[in-house]
N, CA, C and O atoms as CSV, one atom per row, in Angstrom:
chain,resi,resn,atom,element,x,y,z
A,1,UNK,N,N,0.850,-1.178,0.000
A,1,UNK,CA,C,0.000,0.000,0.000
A,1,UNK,C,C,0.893,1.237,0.000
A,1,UNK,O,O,1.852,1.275,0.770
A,2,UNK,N,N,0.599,2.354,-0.910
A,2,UNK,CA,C,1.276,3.304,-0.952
A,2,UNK,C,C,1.005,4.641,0.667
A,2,UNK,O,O,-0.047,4.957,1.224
A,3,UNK,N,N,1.895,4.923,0.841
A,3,UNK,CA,C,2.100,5.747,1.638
A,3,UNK,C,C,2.017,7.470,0.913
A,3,UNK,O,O,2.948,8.101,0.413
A,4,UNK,N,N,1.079,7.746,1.022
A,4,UNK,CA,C,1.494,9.475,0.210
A,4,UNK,C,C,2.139,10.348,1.164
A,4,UNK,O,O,2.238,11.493,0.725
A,5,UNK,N,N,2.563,10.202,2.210
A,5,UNK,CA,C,3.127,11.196,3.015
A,5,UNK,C,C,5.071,10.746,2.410
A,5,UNK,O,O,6.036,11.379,2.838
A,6,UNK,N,N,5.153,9.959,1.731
A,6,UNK,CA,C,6.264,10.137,1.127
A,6,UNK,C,C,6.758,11.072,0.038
A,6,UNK,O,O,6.099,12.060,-0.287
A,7,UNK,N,N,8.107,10.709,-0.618
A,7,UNK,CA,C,8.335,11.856,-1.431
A,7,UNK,C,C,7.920,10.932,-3.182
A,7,UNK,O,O,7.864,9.737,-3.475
A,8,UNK,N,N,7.717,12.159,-3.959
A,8,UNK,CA,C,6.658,11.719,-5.432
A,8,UNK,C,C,7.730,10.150,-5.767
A,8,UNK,O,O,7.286,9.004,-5.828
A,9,UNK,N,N,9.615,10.692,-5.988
A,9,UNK,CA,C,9.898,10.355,-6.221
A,9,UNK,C,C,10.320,9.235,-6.606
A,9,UNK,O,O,10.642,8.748,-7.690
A,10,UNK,N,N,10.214,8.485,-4.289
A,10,UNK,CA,C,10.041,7.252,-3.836
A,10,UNK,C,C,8.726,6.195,-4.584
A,10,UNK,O,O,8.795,5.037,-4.998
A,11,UNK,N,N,7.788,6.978,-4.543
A,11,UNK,CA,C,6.396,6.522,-4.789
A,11,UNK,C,C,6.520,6.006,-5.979
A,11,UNK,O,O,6.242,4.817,-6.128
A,12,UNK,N,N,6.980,6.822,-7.118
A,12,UNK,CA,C,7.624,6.118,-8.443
A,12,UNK,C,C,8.332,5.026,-9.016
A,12,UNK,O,O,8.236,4.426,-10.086
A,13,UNK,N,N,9.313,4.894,-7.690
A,13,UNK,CA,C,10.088,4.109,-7.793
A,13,UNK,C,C,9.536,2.430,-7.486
A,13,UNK,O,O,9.581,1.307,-7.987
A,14,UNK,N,N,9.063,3.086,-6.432
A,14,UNK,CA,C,8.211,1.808,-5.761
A,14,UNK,C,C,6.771,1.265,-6.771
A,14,UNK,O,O,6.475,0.100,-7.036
A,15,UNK,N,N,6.154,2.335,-7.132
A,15,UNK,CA,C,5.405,1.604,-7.949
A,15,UNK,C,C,5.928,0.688,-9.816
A,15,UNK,O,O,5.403,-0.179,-10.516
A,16,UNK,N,N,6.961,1.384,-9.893
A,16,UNK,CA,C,7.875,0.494,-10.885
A,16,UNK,C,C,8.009,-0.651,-10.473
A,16,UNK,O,O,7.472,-1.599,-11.045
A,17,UNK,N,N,8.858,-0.804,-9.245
A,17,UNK,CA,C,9.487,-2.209,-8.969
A,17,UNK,C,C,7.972,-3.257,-8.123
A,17,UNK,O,O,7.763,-4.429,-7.808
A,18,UNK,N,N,7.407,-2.234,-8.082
A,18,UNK,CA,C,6.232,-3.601,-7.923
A,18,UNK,C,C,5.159,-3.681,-9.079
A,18,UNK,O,O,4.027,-4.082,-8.809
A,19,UNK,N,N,5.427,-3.385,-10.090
A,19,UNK,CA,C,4.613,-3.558,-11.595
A,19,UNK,C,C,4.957,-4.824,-12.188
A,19,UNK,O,O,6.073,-5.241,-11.880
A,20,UNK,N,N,4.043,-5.770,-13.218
A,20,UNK,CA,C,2.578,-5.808,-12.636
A,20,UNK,C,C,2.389,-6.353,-11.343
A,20,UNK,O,O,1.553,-5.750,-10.669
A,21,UNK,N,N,3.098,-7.620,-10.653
A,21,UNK,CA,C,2.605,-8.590,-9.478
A,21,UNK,C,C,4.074,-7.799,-8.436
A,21,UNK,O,O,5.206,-7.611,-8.881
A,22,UNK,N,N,3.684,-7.523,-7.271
A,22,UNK,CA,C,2.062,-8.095,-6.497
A,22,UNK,C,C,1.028,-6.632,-7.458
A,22,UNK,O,O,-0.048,-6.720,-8.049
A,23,UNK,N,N,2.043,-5.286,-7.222
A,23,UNK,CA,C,1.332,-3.858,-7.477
A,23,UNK,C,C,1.231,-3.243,-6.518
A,23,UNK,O,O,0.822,-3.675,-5.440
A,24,UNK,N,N,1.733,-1.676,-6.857
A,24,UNK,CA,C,1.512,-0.955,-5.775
A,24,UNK,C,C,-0.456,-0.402,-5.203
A,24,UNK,O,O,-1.451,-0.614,-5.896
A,25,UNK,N,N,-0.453,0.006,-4.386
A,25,UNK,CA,C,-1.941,0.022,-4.230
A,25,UNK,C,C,-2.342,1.298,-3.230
A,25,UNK,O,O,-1.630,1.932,-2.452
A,26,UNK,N,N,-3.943,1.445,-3.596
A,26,UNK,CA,C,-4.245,2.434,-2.629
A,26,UNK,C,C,-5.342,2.462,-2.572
A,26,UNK,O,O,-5.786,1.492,-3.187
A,27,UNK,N,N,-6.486,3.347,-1.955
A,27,UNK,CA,C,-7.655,2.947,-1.568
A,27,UNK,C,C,-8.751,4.000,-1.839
A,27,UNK,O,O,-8.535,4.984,-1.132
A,28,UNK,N,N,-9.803,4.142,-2.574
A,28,UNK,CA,C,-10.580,5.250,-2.870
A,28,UNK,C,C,-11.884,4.893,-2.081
A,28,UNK,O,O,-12.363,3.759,-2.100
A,29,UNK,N,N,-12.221,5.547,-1.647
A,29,UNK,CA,C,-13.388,5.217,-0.960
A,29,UNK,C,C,-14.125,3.462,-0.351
A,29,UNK,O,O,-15.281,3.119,-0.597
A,30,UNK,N,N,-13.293,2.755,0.302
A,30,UNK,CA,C,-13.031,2.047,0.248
A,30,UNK,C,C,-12.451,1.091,-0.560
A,30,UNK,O,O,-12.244,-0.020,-0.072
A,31,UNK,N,N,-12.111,1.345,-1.850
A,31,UNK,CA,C,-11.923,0.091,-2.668
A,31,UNK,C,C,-10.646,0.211,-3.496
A,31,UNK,O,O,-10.270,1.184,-4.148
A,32,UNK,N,N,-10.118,-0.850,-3.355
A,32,UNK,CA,C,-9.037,-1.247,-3.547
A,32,UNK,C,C,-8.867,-0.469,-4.972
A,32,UNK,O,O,-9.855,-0.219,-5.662
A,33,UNK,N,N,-7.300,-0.035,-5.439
A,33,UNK,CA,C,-6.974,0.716,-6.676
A,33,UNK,C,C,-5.800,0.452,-7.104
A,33,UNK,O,O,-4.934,1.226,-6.697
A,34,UNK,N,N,-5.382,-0.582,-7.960
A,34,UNK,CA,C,-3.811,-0.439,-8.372
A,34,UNK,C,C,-3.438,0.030,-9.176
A,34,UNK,O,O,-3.949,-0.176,-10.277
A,35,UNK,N,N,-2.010,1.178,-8.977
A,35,UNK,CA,C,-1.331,2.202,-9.534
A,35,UNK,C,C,-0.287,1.165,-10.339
A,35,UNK,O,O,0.344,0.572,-9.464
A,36,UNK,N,N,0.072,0.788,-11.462
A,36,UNK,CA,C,0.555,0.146,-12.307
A,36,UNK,C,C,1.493,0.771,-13.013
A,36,UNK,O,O,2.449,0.101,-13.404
A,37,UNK,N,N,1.411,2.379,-13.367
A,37,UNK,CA,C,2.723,3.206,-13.856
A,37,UNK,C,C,2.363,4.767,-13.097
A,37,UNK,O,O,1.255,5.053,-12.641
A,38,UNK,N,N,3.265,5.446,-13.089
A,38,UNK,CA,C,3.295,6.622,-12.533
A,38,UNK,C,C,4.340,7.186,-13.124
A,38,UNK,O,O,5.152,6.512,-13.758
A,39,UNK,N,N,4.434,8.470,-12.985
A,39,UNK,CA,C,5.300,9.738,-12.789
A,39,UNK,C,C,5.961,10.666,-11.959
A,39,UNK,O,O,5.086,11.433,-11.557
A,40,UNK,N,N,6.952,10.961,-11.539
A,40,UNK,CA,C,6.565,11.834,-10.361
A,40,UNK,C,C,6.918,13.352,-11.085
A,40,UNK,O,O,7.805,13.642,-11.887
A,41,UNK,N,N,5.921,14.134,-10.505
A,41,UNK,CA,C,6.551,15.452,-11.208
A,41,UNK,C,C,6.893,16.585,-10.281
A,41,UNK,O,O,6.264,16.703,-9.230
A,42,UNK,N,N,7.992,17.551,-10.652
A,42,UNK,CA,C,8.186,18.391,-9.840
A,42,UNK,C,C,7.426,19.401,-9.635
A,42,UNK,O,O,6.696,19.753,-10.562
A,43,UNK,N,N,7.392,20.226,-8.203
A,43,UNK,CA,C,6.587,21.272,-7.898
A,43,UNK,C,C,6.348,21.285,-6.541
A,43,UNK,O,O,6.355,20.301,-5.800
A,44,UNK,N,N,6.027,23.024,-6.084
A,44,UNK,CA,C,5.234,22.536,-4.629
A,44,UNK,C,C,4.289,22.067,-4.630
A,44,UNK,O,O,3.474,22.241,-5.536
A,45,UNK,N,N,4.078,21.283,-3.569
A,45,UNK,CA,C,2.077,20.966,-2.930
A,45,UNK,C,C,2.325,21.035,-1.706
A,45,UNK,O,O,3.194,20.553,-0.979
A,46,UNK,N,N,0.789,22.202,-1.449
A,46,UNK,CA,C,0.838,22.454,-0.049
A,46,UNK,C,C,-0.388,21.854,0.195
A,46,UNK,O,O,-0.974,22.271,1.194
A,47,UNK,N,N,-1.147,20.640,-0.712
A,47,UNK,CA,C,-2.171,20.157,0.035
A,47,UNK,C,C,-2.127,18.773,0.706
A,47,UNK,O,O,-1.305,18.127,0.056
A,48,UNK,N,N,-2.532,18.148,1.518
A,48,UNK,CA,C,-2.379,16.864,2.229
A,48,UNK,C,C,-1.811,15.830,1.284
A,48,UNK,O,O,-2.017,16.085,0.097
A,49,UNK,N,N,-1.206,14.822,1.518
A,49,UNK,CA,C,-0.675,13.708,0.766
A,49,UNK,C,C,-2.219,13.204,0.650
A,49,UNK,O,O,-3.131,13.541,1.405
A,50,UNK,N,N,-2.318,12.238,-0.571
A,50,UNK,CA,C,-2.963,11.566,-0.800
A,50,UNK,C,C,-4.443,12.606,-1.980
A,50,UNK,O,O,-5.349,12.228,-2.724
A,51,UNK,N,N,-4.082,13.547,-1.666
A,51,UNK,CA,C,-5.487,14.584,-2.513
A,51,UNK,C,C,-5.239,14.480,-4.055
A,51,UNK,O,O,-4.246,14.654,-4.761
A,52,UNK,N,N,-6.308,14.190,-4.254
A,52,UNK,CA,C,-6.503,14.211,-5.953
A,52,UNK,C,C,-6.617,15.662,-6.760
A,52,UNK,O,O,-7.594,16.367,-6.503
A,53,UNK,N,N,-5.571,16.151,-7.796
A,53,UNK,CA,C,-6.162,17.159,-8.409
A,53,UNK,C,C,-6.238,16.947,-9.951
A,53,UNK,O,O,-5.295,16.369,-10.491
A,54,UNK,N,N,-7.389,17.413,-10.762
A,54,UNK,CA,C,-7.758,16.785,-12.061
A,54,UNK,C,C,-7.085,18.085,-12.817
A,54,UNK,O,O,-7.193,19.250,-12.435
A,55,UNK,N,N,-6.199,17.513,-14.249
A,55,UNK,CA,C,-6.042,18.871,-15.215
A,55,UNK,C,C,-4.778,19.023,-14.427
A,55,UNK,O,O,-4.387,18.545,-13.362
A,56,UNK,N,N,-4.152,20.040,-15.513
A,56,UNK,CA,C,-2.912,20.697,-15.242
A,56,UNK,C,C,-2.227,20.047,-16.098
A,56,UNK,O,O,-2.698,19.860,-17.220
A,57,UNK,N,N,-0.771,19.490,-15.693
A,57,UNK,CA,C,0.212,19.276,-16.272
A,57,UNK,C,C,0.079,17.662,-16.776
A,57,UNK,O,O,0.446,17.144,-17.831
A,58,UNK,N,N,-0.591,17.081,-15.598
A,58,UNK,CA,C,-1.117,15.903,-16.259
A,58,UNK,C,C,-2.802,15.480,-15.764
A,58,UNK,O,O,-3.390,16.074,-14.860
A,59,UNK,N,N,-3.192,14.728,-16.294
A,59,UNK,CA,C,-4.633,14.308,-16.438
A,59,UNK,C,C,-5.132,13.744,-14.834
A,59,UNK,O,O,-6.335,13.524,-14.696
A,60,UNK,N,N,-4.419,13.568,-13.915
A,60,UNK,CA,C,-4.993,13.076,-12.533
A,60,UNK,C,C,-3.110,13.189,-11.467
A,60,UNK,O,O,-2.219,12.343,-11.538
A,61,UNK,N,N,-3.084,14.382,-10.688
A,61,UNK,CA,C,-2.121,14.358,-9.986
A,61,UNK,C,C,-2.157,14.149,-8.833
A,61,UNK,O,O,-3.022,14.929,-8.436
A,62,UNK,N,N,-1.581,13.295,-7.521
A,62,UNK,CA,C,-2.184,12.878,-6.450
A,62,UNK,C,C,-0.486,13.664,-5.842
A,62,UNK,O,O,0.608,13.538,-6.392
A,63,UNK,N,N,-0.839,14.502,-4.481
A,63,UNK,CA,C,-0.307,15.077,-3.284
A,63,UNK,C,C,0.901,13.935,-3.031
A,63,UNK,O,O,0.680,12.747,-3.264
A,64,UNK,N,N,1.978,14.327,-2.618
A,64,UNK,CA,C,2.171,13.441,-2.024
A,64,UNK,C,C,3.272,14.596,-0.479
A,64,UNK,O,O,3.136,15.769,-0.132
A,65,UNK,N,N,4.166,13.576,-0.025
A,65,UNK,CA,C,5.078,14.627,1.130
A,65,UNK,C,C,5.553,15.715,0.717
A,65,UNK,O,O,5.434,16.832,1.220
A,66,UNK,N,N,6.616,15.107,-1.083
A,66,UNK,CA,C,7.300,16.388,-1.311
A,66,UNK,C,C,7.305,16.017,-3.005
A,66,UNK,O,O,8.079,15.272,-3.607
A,67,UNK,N,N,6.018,16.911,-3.596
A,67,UNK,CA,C,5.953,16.644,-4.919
A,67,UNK,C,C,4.735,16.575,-5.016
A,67,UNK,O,O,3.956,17.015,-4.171
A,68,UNK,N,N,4.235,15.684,-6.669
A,68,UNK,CA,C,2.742,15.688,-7.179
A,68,UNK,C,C,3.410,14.475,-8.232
A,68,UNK,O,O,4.230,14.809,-9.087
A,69,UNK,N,N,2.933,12.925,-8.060
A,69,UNK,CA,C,2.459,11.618,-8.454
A,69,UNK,C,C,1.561,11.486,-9.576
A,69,UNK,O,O,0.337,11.370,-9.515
A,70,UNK,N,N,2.233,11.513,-10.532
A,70,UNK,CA,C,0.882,11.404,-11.717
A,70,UNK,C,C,0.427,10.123,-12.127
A,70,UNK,O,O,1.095,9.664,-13.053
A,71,UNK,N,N,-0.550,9.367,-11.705
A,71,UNK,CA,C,-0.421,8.039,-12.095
A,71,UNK,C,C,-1.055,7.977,-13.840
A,71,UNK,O,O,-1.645,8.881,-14.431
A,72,UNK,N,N,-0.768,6.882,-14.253
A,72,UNK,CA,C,-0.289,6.425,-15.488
A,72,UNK,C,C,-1.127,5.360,-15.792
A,72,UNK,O,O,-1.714,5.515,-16.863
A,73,UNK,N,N,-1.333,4.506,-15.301
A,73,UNK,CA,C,-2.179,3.336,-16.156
A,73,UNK,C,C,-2.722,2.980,-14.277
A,73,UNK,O,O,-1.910,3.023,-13.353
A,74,UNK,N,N,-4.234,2.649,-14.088
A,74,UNK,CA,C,-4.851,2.487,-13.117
A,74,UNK,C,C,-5.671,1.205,-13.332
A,74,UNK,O,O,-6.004,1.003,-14.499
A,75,UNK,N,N,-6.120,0.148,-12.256
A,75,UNK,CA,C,-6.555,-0.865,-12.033
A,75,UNK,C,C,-7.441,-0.910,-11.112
A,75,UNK,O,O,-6.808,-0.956,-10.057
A,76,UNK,N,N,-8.855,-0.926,-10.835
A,76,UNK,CA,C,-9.751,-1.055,-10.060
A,76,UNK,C,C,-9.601,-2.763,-9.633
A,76,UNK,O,O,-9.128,-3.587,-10.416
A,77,UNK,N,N,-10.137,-3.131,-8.136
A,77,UNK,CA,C,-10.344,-4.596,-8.720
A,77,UNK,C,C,-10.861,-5.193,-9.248
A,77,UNK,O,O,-11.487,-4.448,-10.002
A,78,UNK,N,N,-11.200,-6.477,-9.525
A,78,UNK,CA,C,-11.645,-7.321,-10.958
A,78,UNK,C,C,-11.552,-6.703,-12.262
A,78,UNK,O,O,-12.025,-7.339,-13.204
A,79,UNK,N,N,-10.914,-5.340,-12.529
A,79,UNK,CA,C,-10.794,-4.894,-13.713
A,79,UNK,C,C,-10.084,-4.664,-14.814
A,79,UNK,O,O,-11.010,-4.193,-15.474
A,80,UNK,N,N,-9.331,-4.632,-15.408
A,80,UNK,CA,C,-8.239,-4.515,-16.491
A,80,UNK,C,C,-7.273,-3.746,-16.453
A,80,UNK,O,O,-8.034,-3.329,-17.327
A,81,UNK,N,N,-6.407,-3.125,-16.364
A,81,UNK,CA,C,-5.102,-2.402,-16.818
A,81,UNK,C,C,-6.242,-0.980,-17.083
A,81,UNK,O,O,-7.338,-1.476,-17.347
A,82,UNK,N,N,-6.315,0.213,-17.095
A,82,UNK,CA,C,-6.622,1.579,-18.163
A,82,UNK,C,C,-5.450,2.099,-17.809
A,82,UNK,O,O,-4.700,1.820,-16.874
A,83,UNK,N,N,-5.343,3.241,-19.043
A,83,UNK,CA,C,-4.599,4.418,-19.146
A,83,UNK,C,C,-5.362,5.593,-18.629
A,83,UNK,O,O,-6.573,5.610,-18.849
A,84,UNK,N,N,-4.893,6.438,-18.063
A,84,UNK,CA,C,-5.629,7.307,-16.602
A,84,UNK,C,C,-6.579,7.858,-17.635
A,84,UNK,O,O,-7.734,7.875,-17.210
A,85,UNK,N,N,-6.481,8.184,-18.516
A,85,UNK,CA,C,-7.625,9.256,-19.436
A,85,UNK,C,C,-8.947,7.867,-19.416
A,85,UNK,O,O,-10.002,8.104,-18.828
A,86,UNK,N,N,-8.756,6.619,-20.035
A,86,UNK,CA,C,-9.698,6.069,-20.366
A,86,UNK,C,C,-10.316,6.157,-18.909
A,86,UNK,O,O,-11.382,6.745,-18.734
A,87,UNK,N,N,-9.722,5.645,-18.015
A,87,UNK,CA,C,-10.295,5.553,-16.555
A,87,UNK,C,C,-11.073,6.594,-15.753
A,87,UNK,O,O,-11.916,6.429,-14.871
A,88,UNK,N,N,-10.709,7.403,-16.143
A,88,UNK,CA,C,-11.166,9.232,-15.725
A,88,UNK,C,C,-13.081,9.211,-16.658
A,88,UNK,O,O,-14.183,9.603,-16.276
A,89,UNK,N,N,-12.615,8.578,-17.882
A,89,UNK,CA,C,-13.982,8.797,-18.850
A,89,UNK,C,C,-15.195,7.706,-18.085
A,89,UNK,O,O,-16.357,8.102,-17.989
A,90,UNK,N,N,-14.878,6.611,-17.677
A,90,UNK,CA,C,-15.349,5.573,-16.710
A,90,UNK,C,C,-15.466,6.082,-15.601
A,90,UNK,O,O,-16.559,6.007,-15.041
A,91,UNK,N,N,-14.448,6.697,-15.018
A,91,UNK,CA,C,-15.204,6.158,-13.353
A,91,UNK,C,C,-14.528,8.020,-13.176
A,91,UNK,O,O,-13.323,8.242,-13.058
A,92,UNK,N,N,-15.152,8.678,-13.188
A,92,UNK,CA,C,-14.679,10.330,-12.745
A,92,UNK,C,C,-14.725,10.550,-11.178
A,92,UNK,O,O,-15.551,10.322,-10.294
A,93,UNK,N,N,-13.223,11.201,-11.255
A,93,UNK,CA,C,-13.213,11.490,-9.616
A,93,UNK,C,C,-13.198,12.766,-9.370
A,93,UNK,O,O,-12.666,13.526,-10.179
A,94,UNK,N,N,-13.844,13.285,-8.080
A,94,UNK,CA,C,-13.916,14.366,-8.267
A,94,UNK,C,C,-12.653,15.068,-7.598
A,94,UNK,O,O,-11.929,14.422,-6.840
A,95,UNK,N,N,-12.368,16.607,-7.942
A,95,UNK,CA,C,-11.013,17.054,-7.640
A,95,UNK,C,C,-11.436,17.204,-6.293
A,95,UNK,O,O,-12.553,17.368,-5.802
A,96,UNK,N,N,-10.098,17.096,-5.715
A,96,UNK,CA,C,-10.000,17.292,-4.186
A,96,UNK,C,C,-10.332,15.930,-3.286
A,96,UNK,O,O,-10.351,15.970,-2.056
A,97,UNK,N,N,-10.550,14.907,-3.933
A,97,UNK,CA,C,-10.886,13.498,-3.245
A,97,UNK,C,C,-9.438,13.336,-2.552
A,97,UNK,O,O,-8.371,13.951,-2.533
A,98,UNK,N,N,-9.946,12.263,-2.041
A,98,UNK,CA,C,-8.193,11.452,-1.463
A,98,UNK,C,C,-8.298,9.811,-1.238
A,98,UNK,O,O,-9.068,9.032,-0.676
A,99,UNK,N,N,-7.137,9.750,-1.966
A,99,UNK,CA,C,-7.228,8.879,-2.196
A,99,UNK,C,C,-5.909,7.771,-0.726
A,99,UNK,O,O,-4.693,7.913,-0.855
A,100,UNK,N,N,-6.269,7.172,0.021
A,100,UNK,CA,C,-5.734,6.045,1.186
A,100,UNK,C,C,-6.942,6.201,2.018
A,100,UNK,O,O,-7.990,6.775,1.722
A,101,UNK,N,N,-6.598,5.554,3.176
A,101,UNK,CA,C,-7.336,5.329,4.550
A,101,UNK,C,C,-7.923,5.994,4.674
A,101,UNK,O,O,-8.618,6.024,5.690
């Protein structure tokens, strides 16, 4: 399970080296979500780890300690691999959600 109070960078890294099995993971309103590729991009964020913001530089950027996490291809469970745009057109989140515990 991903930790967002870490830095973007770590989070990147970690979700690489656990792509595809087991997968890094995280939790939206209860339900399980695996992050399968990511980005980390530079910048401040002064909002909580884990907050979702839609638009900008990329299509879904999540908070993290020190940076902004762009994930890349997303996995609900029982569901398939998407690329964040197809997934966004399916299942829309709204900005400012958060995504862990």
């Amino acid at each position: 399970m991903l930790d967002w109070r870490e830095a973007a960078v770590a989070l990147e890294r970690r979700v690489r080296a656990m792509a595809p099995r087991p997968g890094a993971f995280t939790t939206l309103q209860g339900e399980r979500l695996r992050i399968l590729a990511a980005a980390s991009l530079a910048g401040r964020c002064d909002d909580t780890p884990g907050t979702l913001r839609l638009g900008g530089e990329a299509a879904l950027c999540v908070a993290t300690g020190d940076g902004w996490l762009a994930p890349l291809v997303l996995q609900r469970a029982g569901g398939r691999p998407l690329d964040v745009g197809v997934f966004l057109r399916g299942h829309p989140l709204v900005d400012g959600a958060r995504f862990g515990g």
